[in-house]
mmCIF file as Biopython writes it, N, C-alpha, C and O atoms, coordinates in Angstrom:
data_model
#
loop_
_atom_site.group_PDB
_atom_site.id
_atom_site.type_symbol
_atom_site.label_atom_id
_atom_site.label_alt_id
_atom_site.label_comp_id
_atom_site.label_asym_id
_atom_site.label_entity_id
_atom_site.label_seq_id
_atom_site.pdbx_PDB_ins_code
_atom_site.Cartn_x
_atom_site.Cartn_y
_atom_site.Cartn_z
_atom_site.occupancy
_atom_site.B_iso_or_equiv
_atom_site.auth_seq_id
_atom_site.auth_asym_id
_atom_site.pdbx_PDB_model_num
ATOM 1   N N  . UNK A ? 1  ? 78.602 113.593 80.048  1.0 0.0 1  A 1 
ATOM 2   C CA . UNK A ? 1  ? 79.353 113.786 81.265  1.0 0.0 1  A 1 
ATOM 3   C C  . UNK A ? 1  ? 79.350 112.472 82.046  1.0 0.0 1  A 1 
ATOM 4   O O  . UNK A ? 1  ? 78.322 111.798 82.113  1.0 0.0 1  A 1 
ATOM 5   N N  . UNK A ? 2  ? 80.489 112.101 82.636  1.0 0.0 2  A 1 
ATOM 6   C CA . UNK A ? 2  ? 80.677 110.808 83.261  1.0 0.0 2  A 1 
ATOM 7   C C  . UNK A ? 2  ? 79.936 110.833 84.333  1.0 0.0 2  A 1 
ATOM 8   O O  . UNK A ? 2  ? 79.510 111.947 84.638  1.0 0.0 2  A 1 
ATOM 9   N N  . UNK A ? 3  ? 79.600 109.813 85.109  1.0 0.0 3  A 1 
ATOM 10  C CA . UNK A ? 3  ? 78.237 109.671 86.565  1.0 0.0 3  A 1 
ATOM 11  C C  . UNK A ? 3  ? 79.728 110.676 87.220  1.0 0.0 3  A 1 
ATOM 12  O O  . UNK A ? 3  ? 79.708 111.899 87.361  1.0 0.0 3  A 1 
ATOM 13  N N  . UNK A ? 4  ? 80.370 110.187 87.391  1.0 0.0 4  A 1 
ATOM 14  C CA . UNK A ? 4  ? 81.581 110.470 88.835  1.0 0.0 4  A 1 
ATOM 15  C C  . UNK A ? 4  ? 81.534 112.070 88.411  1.0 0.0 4  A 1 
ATOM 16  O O  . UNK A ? 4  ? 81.151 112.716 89.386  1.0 0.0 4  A 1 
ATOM 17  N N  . UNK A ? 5  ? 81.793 112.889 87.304  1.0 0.0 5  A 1 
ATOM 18  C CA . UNK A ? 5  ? 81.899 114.420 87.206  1.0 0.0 5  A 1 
ATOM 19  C C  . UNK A ? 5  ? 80.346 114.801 87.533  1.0 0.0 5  A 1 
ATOM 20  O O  . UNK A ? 5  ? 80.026 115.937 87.884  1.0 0.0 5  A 1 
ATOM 21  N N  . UNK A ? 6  ? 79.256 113.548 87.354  1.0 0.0 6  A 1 
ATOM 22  C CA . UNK A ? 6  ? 78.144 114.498 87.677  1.0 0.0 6  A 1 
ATOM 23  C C  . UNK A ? 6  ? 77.474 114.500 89.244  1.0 0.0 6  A 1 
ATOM 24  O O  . UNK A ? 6  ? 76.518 115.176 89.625  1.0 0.0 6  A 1 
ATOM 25  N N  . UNK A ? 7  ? 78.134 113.704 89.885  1.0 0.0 7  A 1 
ATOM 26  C CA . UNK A ? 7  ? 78.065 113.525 91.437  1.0 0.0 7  A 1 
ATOM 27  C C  . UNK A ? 7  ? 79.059 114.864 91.616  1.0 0.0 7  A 1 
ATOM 28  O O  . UNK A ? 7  ? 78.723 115.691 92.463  1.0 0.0 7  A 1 
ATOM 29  N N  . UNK A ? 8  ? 79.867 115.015 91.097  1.0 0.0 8  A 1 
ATOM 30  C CA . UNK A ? 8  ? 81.276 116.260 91.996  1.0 0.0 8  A 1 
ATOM 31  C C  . UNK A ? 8  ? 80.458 117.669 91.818  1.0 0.0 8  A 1 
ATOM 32  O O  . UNK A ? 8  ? 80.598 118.728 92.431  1.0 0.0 8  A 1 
ATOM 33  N N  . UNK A ? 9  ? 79.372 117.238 90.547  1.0 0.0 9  A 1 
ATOM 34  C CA . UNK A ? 9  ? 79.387 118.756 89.952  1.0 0.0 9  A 1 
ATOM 35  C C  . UNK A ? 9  ? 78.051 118.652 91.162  1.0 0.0 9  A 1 
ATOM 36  O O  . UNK A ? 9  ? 77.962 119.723 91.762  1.0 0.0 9  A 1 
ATOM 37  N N  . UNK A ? 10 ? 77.393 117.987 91.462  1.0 0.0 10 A 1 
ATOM 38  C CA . UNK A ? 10 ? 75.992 118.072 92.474  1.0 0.0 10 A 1 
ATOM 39  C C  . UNK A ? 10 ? 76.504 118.603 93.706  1.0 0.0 10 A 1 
ATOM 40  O O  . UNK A ? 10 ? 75.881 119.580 94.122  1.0 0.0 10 A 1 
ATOM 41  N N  . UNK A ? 11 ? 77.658 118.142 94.526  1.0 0.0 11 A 1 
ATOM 42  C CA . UNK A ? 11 ? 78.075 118.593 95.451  1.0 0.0 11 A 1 
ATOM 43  C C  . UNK A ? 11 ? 78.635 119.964 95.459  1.0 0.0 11 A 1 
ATOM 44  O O  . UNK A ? 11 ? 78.693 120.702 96.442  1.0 0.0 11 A 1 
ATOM 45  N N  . UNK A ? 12 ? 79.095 120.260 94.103  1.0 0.0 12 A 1 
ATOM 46  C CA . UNK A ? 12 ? 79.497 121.834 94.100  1.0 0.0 12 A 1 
ATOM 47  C C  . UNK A ? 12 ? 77.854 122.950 94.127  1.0 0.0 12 A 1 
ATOM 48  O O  . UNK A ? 12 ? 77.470 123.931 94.763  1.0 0.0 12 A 1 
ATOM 49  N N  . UNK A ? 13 ? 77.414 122.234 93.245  1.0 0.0 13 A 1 
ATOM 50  C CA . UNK A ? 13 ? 75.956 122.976 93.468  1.0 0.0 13 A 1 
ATOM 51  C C  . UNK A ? 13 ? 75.348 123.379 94.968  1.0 0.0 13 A 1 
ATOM 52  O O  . UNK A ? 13 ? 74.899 124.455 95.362  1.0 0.0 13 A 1 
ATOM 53  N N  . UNK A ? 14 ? 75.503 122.120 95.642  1.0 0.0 14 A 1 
ATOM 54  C CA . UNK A ? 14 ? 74.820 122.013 97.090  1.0 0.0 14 A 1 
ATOM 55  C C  . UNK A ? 14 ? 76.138 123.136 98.039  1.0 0.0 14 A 1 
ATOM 56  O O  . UNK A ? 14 ? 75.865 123.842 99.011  1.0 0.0 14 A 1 
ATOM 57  N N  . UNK A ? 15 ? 77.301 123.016 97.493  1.0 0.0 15 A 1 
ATOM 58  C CA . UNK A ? 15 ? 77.968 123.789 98.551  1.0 0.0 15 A 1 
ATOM 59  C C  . UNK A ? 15 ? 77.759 125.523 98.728  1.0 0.0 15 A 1 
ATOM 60  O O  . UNK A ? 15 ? 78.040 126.380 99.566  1.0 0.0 15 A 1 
ATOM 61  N N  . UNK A ? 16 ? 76.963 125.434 97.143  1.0 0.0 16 A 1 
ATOM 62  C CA . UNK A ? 16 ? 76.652 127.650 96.854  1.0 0.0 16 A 1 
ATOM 63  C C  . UNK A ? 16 ? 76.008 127.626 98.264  1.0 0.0 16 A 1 
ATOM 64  O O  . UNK A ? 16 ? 76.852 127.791 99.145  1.0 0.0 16 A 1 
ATOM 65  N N  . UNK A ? 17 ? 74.584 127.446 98.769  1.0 0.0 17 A 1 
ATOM 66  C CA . UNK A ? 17 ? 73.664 127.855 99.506  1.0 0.0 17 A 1 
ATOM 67  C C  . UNK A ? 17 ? 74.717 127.249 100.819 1.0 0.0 17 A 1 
ATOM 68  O O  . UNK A ? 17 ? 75.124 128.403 100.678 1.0 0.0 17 A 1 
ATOM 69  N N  . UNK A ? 18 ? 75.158 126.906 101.412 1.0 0.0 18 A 1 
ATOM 70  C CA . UNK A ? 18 ? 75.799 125.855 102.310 1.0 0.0 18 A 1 
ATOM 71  C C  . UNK A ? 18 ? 76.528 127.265 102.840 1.0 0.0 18 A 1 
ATOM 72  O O  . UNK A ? 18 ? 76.447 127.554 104.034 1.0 0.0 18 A 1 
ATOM 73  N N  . UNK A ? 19 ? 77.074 127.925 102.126 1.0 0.0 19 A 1 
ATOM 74  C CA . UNK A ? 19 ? 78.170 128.608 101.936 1.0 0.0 19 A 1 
ATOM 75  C C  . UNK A ? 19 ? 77.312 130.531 103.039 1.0 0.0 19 A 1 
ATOM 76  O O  . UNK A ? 19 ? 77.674 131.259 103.963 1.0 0.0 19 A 1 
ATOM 77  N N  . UNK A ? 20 ? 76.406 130.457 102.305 1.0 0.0 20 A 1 
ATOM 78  C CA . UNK A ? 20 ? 75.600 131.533 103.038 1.0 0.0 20 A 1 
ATOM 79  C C  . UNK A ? 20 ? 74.546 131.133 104.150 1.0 0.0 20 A 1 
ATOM 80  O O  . UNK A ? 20 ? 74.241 131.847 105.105 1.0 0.0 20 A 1 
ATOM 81  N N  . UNK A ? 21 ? 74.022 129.836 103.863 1.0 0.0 21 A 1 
ATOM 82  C CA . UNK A ? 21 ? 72.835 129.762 105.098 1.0 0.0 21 A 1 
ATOM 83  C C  . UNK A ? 21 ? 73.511 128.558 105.909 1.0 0.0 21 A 1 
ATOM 84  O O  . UNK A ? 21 ? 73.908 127.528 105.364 1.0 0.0 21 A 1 
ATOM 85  N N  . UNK A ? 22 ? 73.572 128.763 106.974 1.0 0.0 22 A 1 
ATOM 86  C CA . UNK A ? 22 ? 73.857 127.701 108.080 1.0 0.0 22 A 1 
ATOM 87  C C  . UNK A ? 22 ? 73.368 126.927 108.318 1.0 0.0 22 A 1 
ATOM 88  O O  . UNK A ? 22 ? 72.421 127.219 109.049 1.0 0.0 22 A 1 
ATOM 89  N N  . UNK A ? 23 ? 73.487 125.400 108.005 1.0 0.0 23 A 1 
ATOM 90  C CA . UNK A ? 23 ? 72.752 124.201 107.848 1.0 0.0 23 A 1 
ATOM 91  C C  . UNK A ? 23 ? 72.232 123.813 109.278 1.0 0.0 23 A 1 
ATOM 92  O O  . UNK A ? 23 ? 71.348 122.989 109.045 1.0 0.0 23 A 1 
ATOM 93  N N  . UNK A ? 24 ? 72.312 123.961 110.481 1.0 0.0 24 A 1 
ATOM 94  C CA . UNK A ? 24 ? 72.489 123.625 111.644 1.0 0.0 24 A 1 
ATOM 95  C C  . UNK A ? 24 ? 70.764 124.265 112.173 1.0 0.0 24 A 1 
ATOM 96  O O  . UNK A ? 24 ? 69.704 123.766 112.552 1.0 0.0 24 A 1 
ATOM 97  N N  . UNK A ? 25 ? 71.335 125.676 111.901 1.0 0.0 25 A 1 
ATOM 98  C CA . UNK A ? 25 ? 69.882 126.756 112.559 1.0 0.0 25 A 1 
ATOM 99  C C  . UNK A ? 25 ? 69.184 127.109 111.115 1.0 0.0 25 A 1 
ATOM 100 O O  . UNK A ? 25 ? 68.228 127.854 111.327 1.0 0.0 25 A 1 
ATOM 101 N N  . UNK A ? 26 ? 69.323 126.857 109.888 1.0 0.0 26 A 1 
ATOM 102 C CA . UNK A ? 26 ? 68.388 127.291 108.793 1.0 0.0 26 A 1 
ATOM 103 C C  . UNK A ? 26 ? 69.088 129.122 108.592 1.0 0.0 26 A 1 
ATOM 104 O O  . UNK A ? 26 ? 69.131 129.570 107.446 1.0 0.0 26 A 1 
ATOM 105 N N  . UNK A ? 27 ? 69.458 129.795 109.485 1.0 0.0 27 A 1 
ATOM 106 C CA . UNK A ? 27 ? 69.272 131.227 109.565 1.0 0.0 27 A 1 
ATOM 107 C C  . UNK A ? 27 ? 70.635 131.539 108.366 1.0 0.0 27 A 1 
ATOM 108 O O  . UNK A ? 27 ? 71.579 130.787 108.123 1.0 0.0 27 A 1 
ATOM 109 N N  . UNK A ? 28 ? 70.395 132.636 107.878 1.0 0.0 28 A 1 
ATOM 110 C CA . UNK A ? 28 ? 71.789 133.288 107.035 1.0 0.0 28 A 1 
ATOM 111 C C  . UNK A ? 28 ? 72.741 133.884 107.968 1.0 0.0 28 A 1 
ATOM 112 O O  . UNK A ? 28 ? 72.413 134.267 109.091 1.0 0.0 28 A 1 
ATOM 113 N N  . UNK A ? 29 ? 73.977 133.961 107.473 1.0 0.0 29 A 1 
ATOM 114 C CA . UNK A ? 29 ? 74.659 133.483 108.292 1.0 0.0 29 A 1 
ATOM 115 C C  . UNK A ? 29 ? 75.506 134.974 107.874 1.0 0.0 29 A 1 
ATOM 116 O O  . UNK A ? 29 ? 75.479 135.405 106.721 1.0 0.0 29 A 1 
ATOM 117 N N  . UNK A ? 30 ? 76.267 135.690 109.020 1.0 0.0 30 A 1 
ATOM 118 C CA . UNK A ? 30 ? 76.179 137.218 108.967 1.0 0.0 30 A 1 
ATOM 119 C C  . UNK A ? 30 ? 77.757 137.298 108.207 1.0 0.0 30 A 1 
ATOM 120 O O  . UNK A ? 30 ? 78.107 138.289 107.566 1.0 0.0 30 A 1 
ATOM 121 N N  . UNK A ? 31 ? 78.581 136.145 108.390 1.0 0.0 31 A 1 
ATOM 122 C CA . UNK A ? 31 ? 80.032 135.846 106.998 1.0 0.0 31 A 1 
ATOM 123 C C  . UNK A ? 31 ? 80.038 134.828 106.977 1.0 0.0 31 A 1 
ATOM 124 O O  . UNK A ? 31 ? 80.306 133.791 107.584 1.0 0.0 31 A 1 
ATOM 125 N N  . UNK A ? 32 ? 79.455 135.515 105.607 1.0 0.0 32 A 1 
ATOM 126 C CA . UNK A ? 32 ? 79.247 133.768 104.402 1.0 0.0 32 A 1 
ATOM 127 C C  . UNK A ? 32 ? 80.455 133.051 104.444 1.0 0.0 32 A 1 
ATOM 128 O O  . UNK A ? 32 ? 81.433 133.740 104.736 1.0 0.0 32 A 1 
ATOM 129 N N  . UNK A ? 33 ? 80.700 131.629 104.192 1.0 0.0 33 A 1 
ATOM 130 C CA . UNK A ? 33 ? 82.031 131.145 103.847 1.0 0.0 33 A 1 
ATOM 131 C C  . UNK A ? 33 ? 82.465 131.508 102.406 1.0 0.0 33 A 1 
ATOM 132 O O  . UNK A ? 33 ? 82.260 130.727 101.477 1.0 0.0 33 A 1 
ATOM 133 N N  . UNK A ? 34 ? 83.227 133.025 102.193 1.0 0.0 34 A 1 
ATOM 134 C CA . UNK A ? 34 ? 83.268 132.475 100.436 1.0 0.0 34 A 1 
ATOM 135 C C  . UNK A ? 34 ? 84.427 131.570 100.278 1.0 0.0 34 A 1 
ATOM 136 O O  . UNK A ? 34 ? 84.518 131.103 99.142  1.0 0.0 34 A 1 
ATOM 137 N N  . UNK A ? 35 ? 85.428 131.163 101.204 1.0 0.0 35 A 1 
ATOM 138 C CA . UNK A ? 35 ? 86.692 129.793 100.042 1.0 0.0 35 A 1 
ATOM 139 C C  . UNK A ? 35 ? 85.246 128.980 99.515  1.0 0.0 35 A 1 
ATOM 140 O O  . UNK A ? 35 ? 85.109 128.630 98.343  1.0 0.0 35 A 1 
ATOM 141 N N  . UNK A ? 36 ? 84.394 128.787 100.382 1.0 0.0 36 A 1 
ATOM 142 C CA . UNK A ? 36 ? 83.373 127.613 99.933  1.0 0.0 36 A 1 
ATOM 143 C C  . UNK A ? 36 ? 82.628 128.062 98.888  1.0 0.0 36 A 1 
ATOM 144 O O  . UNK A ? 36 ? 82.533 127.365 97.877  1.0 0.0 36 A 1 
ATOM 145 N N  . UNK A ? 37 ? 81.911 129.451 98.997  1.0 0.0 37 A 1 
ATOM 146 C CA . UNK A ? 37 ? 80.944 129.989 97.520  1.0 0.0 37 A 1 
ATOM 147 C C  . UNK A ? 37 ? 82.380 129.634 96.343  1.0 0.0 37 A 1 
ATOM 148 O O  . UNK A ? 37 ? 82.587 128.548 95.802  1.0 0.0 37 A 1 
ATOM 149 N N  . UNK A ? 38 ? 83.041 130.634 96.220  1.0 0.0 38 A 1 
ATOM 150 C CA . UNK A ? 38 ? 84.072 130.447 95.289  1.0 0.0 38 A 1 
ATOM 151 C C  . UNK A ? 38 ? 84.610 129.369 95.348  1.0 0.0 38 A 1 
ATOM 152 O O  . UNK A ? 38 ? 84.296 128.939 94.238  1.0 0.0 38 A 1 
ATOM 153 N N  . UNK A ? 39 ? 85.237 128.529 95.841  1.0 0.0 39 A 1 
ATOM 154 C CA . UNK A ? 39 ? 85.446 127.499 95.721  1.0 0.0 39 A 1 
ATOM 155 C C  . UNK A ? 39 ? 84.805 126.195 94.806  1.0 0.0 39 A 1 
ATOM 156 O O  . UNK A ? 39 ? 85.458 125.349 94.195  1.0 0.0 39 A 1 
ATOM 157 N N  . UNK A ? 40 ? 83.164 126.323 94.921  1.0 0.0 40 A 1 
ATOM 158 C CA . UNK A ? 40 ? 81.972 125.876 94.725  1.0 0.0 40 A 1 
ATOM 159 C C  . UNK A ? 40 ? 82.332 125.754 93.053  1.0 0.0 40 A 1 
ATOM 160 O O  . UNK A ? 40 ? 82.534 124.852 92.239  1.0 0.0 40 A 1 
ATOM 161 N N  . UNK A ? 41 ? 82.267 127.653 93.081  1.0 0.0 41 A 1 
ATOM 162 C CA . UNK A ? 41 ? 82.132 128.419 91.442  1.0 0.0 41 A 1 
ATOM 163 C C  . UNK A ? 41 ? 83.219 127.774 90.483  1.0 0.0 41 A 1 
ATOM 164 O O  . UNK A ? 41 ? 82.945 127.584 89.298  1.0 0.0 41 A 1 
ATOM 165 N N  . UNK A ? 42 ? 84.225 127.502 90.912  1.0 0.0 42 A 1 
ATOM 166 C CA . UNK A ? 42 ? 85.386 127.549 90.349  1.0 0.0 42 A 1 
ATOM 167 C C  . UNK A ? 42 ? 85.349 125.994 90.015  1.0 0.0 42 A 1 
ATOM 168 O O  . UNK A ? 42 ? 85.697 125.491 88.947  1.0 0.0 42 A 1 
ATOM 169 N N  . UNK A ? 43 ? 84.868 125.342 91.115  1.0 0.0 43 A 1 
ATOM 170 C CA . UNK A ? 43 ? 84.908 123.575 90.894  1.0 0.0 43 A 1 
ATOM 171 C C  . UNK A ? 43 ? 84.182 123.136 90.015  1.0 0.0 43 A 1 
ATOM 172 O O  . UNK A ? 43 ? 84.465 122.024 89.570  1.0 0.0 43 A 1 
ATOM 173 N N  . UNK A ? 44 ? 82.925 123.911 89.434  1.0 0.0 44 A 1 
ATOM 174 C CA . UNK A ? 44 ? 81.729 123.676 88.990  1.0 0.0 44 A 1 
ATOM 175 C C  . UNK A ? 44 ? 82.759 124.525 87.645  1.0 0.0 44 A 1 
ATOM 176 O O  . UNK A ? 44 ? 82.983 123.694 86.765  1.0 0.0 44 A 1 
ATOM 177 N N  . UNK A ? 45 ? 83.114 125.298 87.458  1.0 0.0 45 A 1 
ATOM 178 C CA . UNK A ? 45 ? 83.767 125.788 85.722  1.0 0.0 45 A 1 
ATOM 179 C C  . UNK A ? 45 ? 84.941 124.446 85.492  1.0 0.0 45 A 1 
ATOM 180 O O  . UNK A ? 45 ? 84.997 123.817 84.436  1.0 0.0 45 A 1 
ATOM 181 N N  . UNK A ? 46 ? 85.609 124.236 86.387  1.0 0.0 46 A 1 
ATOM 182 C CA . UNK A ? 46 ? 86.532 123.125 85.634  1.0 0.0 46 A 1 
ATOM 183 C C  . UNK A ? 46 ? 86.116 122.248 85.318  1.0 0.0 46 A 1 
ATOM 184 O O  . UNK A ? 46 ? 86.347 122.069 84.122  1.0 0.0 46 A 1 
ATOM 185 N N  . UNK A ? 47 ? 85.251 121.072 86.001  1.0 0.0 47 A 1 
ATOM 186 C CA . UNK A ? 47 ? 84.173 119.956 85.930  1.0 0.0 47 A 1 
ATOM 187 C C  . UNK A ? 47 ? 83.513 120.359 84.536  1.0 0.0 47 A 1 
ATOM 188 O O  . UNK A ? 47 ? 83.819 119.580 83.634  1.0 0.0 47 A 1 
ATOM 189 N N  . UNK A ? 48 ? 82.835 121.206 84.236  1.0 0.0 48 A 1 
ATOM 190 C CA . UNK A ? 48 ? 82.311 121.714 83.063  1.0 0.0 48 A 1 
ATOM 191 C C  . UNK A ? 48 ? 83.060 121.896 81.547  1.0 0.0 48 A 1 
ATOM 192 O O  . UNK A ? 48 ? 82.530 121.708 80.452  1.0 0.0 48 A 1 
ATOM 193 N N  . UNK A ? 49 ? 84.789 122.421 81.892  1.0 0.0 49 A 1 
ATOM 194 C CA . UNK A ? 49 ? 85.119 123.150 80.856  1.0 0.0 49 A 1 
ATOM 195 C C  . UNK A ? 49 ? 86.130 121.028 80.886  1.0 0.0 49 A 1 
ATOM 196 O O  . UNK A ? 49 ? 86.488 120.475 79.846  1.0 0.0 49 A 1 
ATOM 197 N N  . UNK A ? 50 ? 86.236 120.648 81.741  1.0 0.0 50 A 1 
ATOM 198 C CA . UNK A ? 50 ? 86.801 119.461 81.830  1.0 0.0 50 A 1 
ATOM 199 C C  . UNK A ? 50 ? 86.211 118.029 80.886  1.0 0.0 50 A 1 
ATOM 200 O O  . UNK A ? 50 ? 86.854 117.160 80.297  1.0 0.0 50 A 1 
ATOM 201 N N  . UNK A ? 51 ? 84.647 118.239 81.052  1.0 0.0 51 A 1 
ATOM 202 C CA . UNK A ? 51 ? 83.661 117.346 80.560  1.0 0.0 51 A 1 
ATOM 203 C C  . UNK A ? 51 ? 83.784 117.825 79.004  1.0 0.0 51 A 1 
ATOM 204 O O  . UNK A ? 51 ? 84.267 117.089 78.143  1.0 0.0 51 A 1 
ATOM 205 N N  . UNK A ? 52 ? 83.258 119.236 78.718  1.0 0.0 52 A 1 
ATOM 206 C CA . UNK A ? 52 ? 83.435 119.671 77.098  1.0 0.0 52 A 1 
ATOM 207 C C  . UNK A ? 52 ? 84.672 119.048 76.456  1.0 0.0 52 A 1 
ATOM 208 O O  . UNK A ? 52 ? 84.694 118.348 75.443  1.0 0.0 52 A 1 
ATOM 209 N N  . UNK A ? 53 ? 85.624 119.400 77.168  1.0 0.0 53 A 1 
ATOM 210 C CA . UNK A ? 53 ? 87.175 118.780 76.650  1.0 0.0 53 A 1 
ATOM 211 C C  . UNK A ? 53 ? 87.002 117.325 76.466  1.0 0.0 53 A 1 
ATOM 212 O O  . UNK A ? 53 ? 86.890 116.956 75.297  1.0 0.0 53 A 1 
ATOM 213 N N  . UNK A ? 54 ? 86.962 116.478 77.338  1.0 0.0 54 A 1 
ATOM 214 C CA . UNK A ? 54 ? 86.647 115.157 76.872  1.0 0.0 54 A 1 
ATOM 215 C C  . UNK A ? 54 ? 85.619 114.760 76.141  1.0 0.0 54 A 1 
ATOM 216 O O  . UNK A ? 54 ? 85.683 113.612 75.703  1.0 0.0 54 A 1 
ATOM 217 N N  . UNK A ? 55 ? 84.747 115.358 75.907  1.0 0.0 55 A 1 
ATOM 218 C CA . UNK A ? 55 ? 83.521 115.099 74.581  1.0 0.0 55 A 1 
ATOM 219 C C  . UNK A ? 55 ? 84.302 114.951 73.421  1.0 0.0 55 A 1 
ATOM 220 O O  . UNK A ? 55 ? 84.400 113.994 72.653  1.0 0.0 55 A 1 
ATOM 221 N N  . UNK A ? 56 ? 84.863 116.099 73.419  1.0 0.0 56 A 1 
ATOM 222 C CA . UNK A ? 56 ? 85.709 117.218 72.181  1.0 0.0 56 A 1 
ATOM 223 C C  . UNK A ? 56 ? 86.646 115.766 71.783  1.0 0.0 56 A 1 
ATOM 224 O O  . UNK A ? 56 ? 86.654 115.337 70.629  1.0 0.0 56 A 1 
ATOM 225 N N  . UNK A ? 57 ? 87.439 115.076 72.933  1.0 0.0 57 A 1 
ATOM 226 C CA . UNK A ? 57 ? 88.481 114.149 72.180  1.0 0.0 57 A 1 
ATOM 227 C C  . UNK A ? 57 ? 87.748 113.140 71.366  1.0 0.0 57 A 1 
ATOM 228 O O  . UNK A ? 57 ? 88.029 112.787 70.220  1.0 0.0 57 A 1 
ATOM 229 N N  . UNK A ? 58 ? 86.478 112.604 72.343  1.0 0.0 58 A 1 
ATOM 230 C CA . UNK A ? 58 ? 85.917 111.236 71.944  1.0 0.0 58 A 1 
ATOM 231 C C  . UNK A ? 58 ? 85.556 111.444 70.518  1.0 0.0 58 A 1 
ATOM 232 O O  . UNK A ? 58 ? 85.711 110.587 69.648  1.0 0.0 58 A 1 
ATOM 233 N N  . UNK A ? 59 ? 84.940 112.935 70.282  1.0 0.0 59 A 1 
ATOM 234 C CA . UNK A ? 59 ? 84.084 113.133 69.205  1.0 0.0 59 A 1 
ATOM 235 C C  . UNK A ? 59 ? 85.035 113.274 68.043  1.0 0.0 59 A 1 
ATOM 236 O O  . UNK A ? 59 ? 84.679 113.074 66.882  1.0 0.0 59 A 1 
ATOM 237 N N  . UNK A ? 60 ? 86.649 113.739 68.507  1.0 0.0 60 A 1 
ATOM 238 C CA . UNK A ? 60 ? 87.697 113.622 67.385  1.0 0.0 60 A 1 
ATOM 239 C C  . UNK A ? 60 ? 88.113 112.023 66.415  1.0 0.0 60 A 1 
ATOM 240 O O  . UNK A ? 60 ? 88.480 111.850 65.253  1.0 0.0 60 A 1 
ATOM 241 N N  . UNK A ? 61 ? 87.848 111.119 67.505  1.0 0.0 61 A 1 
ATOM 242 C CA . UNK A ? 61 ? 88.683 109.981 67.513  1.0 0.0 61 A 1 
ATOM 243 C C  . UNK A ? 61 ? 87.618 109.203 67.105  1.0 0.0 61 A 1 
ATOM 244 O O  . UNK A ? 61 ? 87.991 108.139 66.610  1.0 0.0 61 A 1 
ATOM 245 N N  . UNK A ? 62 ? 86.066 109.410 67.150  1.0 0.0 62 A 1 
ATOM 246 C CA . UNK A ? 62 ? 85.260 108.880 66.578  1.0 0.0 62 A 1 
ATOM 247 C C  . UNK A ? 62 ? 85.251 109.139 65.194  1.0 0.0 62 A 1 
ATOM 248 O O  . UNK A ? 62 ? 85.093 108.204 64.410  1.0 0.0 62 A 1 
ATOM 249 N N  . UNK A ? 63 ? 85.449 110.657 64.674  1.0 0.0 63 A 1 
ATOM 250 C CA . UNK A ? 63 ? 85.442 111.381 62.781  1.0 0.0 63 A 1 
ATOM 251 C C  . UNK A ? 63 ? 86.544 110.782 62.843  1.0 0.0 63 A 1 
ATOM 252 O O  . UNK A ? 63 ? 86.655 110.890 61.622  1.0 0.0 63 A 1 
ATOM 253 N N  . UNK A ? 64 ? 87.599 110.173 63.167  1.0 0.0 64 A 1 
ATOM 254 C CA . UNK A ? 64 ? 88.426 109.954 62.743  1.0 0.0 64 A 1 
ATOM 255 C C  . UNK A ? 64 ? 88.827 108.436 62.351  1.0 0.0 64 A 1 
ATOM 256 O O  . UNK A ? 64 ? 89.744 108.155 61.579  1.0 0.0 64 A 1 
ATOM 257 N N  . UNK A ? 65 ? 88.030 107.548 62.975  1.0 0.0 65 A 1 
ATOM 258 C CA . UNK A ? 65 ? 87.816 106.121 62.672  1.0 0.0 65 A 1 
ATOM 259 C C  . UNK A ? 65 ? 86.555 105.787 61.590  1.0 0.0 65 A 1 
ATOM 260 O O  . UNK A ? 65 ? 86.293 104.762 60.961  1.0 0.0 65 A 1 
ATOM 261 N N  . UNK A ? 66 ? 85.996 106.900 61.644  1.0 0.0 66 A 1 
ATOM 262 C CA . UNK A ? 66 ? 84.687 106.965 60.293  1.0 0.0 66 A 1 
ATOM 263 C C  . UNK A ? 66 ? 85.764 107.069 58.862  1.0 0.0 66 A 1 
ATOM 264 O O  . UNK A ? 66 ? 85.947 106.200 58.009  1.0 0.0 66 A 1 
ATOM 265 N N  . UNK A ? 67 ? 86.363 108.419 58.955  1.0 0.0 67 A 1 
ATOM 266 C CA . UNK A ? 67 ? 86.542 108.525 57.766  1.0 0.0 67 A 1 
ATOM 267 C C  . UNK A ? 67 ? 87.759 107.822 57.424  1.0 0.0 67 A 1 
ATOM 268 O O  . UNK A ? 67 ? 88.068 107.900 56.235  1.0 0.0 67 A 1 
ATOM 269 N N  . UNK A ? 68 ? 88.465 107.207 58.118  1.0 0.0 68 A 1 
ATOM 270 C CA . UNK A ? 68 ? 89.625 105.817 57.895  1.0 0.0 68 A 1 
ATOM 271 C C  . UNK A ? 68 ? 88.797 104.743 57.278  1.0 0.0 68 A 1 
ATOM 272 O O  . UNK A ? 68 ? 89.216 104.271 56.221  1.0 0.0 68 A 1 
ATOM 273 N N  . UNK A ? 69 ? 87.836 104.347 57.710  1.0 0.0 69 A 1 
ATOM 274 C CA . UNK A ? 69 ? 86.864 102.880 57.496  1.0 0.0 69 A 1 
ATOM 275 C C  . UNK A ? 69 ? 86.219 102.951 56.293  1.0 0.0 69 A 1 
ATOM 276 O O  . UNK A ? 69 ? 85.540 102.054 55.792  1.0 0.0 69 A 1 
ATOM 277 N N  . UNK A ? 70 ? 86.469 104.160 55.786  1.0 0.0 70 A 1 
ATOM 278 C CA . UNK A ? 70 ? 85.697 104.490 54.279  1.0 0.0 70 A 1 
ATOM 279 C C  . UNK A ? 70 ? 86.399 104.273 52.802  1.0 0.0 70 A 1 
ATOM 280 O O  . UNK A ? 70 ? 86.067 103.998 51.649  1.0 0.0 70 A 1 
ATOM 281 N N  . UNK A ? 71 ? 87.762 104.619 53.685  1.0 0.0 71 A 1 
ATOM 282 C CA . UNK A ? 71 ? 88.749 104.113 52.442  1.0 0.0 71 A 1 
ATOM 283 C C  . UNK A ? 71 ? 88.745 102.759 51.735  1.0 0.0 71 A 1 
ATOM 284 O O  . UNK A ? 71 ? 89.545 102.535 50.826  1.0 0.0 71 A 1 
#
């Protein structure tokens, strides 16, 4: 995973709790923000299903310069 997707994905982490406890007074907070919980959830599956996908190409284009170089 690239540094930059793993800084976005830290901030989605930090926004779950953000989302229910009120950073200001510590106390839980009586309506949670969910755009922010969900929001959080949803940022954190694309970042994820985003990173697999680009593994997936590198790791194509790498078998694929192996078994060219063999010929």
């Amino acid at each position: 995973m690239d540094k930059y997707l793993t800084v976005l994905l830290i901030f989605m982490v930090v926004g779950i709790p953000i989302a229910w406890v009120s950073p200001m007074t510590g106390e839980i907070r009586e309506q949670p923000l969910l755009p922010l919980f969900y929001g959080s959830i949803g940022g954190m599956i694309v970042i994820l299903f985003y990173s697999g996908y680009k593994d997936k190409k590198e790791r194509q284009k790498i078998n694929a310069k192996r078994k060219r170089s063999k010929k």
